[in-house]
C-alpha positions in Angstrom: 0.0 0.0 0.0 1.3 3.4 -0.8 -0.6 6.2 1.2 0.0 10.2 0.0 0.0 12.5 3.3 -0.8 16.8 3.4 -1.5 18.8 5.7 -1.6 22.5 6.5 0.2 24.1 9.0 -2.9 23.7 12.0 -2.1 19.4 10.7 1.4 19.6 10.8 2.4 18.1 14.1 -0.2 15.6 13.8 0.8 14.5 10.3 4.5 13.8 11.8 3.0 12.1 14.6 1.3 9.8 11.7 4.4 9.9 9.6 6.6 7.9 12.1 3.0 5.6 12.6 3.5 4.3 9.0 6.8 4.3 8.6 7.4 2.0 12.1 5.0 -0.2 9.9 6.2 -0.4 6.8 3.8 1.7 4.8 5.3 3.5 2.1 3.8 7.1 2.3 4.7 10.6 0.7 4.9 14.0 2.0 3.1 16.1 -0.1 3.5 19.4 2.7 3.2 21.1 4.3 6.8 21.5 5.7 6.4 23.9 9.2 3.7 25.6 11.3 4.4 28.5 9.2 0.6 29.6 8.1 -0.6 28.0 4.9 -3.6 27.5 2.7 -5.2 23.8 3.0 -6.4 24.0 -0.2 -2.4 24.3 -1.4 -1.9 20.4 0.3 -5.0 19.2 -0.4 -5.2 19.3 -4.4 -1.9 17.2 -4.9 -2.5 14.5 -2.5 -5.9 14.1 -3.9 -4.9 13.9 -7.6 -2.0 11.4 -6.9 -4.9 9.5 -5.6 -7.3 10.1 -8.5 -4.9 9.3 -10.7 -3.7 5.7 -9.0 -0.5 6.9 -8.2 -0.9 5.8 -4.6 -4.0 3.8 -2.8 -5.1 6.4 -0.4 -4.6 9.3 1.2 -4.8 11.1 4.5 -5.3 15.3 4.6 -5.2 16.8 7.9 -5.6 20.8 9.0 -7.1 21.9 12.0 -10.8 20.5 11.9 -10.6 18.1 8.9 -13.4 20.0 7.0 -11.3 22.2 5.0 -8.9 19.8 3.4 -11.8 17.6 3.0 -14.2 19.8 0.8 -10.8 20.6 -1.2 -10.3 17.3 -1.4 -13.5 16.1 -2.8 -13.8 18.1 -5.9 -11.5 16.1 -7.5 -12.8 13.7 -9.8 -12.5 10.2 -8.1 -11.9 11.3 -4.7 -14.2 10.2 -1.7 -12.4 12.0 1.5 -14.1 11.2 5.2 -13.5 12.9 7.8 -13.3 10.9 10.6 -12.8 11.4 13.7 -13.4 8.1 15.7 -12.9 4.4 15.2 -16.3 3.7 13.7 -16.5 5.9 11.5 -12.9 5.3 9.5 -14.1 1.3 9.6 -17.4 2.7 8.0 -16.2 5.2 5.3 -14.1 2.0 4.1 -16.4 -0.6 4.1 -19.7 1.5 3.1 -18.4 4.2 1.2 -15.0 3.1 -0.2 -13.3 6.5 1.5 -10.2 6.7 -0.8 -8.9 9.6 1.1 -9.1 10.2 5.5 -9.1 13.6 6.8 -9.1 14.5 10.3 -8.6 17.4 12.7 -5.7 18.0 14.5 -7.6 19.9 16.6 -10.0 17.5 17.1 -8.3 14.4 17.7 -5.3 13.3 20.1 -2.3 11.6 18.6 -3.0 8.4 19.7 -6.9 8.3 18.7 -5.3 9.3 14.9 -3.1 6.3 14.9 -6.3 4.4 15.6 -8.4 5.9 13.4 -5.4 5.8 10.7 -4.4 2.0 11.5 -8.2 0.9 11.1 -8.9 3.2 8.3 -6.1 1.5 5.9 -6.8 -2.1 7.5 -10.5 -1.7 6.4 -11.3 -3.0 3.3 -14.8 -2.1 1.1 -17.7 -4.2 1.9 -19.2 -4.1 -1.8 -22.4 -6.0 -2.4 -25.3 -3.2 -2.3 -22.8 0.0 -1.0 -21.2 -0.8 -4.2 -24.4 0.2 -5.9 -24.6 3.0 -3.8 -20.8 4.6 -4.6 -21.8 3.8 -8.3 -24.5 6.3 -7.4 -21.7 8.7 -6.0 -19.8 8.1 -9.4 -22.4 9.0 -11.5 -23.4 12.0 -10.0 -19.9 13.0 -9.7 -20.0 11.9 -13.7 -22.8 14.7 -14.2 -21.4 17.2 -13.3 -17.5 16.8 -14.4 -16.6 19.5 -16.1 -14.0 18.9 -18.8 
């Protein structure tokens, strides 16, 4: 698995914390930014991870700024791209296996360090349920097909 990881500068502490998460298991991850605390604008960190993902260059992603909701919306207007914000066990678990979440965003303002790694560790071990939420994210796809602007 290959996992593409932004942030602004409100996510930047967290996303180091989650940084030395994946790499003490293995996951192969890149740093798309930001690189301090320095103020930044989430949309800046949030368009690249989420077209690497759109475009298959890694499997997922995981945004972070200072509530999750931000990067999030930035995030999802790019074609391909289902970003959840989660911010609890349950719901990471669900926005994989109901929703296919390609992308996790959370708020480092929100969530401890150690909840994230939760949240992050059950997020990528979650796999998509399929069967009818298949038929359902088709759904997503085609409305997302609708109104794609070329």
């Amino acid at each position: 698995m290959r996992v593409a990881i932004g942030s602004d500068h409100g996510g930047y502490t967290l996303k180091e914390h989650i940084k030395a998460y994946l790499d003490g298991k293995g996951i192969a991850f890149q740093d798309f930014g930001s690189i301090s605390e320095e103020s930044v604008d989430y949309p800046d960190f949030a368009l690249p991870v989420a077209e690497a993902v759109s475009r298959g260059e890694f499997d997922r992603g995981i945004l972070i700024c200072g509530t999750g909701i931000g990067i999030g919306i930035s995030a999802n207007k790019v074609h391909g791209i289902r970003a959840a914000q989660c911010h609890d066990t349950f719901s990471a678990r669900m926005s994989r296996e109901h929703n296919d979440a390609n992308i996790l965003t959370m708020g480092a303002r929100v969530v401890g360090p150690g909840l994230a790694q939760d949240i992050v560790e059950v997020w990528l071990a979650t796999g998509f349920a399929g069967g009818r939420h298949a038929r359902r994210v088709d759904k997503i796809r085609a409305i997302e097909d609708k109104y794609r602007k070329s």
